[in-house]
C-alpha positions as CSV (number, residue, x, y, z in Angstrom):
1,X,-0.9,-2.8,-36.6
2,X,-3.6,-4.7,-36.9
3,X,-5.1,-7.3,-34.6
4,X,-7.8,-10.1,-36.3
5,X,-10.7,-10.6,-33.8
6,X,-12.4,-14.1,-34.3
7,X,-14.7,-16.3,-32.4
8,X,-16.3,-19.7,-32.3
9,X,-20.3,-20.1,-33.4
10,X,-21.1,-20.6,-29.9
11,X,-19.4,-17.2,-28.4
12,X,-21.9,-15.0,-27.3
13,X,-19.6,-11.9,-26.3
14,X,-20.8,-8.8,-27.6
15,X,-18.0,-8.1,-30.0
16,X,-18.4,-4.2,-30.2
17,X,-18.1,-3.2,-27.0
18,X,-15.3,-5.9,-26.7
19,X,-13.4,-4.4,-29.8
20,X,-13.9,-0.9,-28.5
21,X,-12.3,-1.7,-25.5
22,X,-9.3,-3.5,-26.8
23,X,-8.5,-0.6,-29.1
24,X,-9.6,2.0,-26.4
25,X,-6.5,0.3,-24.4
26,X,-4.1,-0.6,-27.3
27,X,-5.6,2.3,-30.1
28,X,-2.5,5.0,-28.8
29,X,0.2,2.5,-29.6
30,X,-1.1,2.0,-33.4
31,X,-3.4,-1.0,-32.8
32,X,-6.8,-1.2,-34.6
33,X,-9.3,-4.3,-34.5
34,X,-11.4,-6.0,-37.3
35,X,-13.3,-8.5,-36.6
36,X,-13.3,-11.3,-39.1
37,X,-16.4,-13.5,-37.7
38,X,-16.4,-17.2,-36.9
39,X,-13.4,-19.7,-37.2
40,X,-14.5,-23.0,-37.4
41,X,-12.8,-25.0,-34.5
42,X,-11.3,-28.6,-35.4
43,X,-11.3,-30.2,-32.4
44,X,-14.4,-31.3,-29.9
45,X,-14.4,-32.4,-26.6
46,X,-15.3,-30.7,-22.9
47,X,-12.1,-29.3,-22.3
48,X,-10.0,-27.8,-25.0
49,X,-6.3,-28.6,-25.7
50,X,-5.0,-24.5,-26.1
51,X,-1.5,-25.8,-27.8
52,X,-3.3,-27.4,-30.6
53,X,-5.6,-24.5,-31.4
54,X,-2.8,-21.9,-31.0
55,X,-0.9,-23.6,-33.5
56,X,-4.5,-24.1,-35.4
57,X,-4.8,-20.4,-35.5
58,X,-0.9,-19.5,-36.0
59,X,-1.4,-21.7,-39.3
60,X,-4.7,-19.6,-40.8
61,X,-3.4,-16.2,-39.6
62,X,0.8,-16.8,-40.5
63,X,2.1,-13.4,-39.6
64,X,-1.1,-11.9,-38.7
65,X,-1.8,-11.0,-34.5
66,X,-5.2,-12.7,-34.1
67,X,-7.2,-13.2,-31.0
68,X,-10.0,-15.7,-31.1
69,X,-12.8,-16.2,-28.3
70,X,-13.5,-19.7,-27.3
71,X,-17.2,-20.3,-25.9
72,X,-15.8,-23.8,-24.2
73,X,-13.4,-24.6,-21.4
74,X,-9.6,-24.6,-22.6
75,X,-6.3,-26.0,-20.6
76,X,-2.9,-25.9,-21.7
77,X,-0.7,-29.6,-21.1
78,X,1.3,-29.4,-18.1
79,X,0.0,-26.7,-16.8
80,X,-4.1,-26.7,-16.6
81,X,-7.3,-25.1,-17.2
82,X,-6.6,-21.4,-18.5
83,X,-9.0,-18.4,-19.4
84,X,-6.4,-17.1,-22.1
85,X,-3.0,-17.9,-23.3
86,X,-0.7,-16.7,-26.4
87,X,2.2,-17.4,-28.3
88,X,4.1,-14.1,-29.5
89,X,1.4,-13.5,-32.3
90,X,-1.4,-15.6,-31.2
91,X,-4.1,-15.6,-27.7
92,X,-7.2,-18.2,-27.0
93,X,-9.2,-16.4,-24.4
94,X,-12.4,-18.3,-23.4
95,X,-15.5,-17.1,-22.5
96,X,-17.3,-19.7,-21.2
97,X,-18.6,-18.9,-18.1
98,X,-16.7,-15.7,-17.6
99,X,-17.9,-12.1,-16.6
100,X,-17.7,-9.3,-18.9
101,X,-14.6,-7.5,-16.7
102,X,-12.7,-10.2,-16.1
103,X,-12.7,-11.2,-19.8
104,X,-11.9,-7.8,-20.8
105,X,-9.1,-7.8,-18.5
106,X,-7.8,-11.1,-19.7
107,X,-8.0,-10.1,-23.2
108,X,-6.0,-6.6,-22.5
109,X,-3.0,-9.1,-20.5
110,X,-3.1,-11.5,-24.0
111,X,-3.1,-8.5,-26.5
112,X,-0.2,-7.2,-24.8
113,X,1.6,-10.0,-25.0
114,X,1.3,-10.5,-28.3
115,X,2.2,-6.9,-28.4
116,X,5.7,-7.9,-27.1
117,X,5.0,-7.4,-23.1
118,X,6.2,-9.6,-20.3
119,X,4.5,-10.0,-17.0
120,X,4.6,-7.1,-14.9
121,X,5.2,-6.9,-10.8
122,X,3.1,-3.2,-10.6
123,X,-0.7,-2.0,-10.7
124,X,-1.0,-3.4,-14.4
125,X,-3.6,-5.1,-16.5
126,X,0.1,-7.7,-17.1
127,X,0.3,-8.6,-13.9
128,X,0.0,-12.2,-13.5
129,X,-3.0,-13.0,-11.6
130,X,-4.8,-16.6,-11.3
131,X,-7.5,-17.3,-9.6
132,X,-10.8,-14.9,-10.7
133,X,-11.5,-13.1,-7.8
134,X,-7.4,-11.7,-7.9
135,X,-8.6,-10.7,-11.5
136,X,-11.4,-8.7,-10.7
137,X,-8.9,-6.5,-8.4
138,X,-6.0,-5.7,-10.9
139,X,-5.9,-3.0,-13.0
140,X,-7.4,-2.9,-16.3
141,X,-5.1,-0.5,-17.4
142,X,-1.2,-1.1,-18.6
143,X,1.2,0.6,-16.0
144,X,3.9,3.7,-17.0
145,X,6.2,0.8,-17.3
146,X,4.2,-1.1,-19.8
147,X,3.5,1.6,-21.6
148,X,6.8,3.2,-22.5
149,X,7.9,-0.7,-23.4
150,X,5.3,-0.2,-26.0
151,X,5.9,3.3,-27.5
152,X,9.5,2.0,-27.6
153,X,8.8,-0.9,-29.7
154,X,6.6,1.2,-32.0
155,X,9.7,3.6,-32.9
């Protein structure tokens, strides 16, 4: 499997150590990482609408899993401001204004559920957590649970 790593031209993430990371976590299930630069993003304004470019992104990458780093704030309608978010093949994870961790973190949660995982109620990097400071003290790592789920769905 492969997952394509994009960003805006204002993200500033170093995008090795990021790409390390995601495969460090995902690499035993089959997942690799190529990073394929900047994607030009068509709308403009303070906050970002997340629906729009998820479907923005699910229309250049089709069947592809892609994850693309937004250096701007981005909200999903009806629900609110959001550091990442994902349809079943897609995640927006913005960077503006985040730590290192925590966006590592967030992009572990969003990778695995484009991998096919659910929230999870243990110590587990899918745990649904909110505000930042509950991020910083989750897990980085995906939980027994979460990790037979995806040697399962690998077979």
């Amino acid at each position: 499997m492969i997952l394509l790593l994009f960003r805006d031209k204002n993200c500033a993430v170093q995008l090795y150590g990021f790409k390390e990371a995601i495969e460090k976590c995902y690499g035993r299930f089959g997942l690799q990482v190529q990073d394929r630069g900047y994607l030009h993003v068509p709308i403009q304004g303070p906050k970002l609408n997340a629906a729009k470019l998820l479907k923005y992104l699910g229309h250049i990458c089709g069947d592809n899993l892609s994850l693309w780093l937004l250096d701007c704030e981005i909200y999903y309608p009806g629900i609110g401001n959001l550091i990442g978010c994902s349809t079943d093949r897609s995640a927006l994870l913005s960077t503006f204004g985040i730590e290192f961790d925590i966006l590592i973190k967030e992009a572990f949660h969003e990778v695995g559920h484009i991998l096919g995982l659910d929230h999870c109620q243990g110590d587990c990097v899918m745990r649904l957590t909110i505000p930042t400071d509950k991020i910083k003290k989750k897990s980085s790592q995906l939980c027994e649970s979460c990790s037979n789920l995806l040697r399962t769905n690998r077979s």
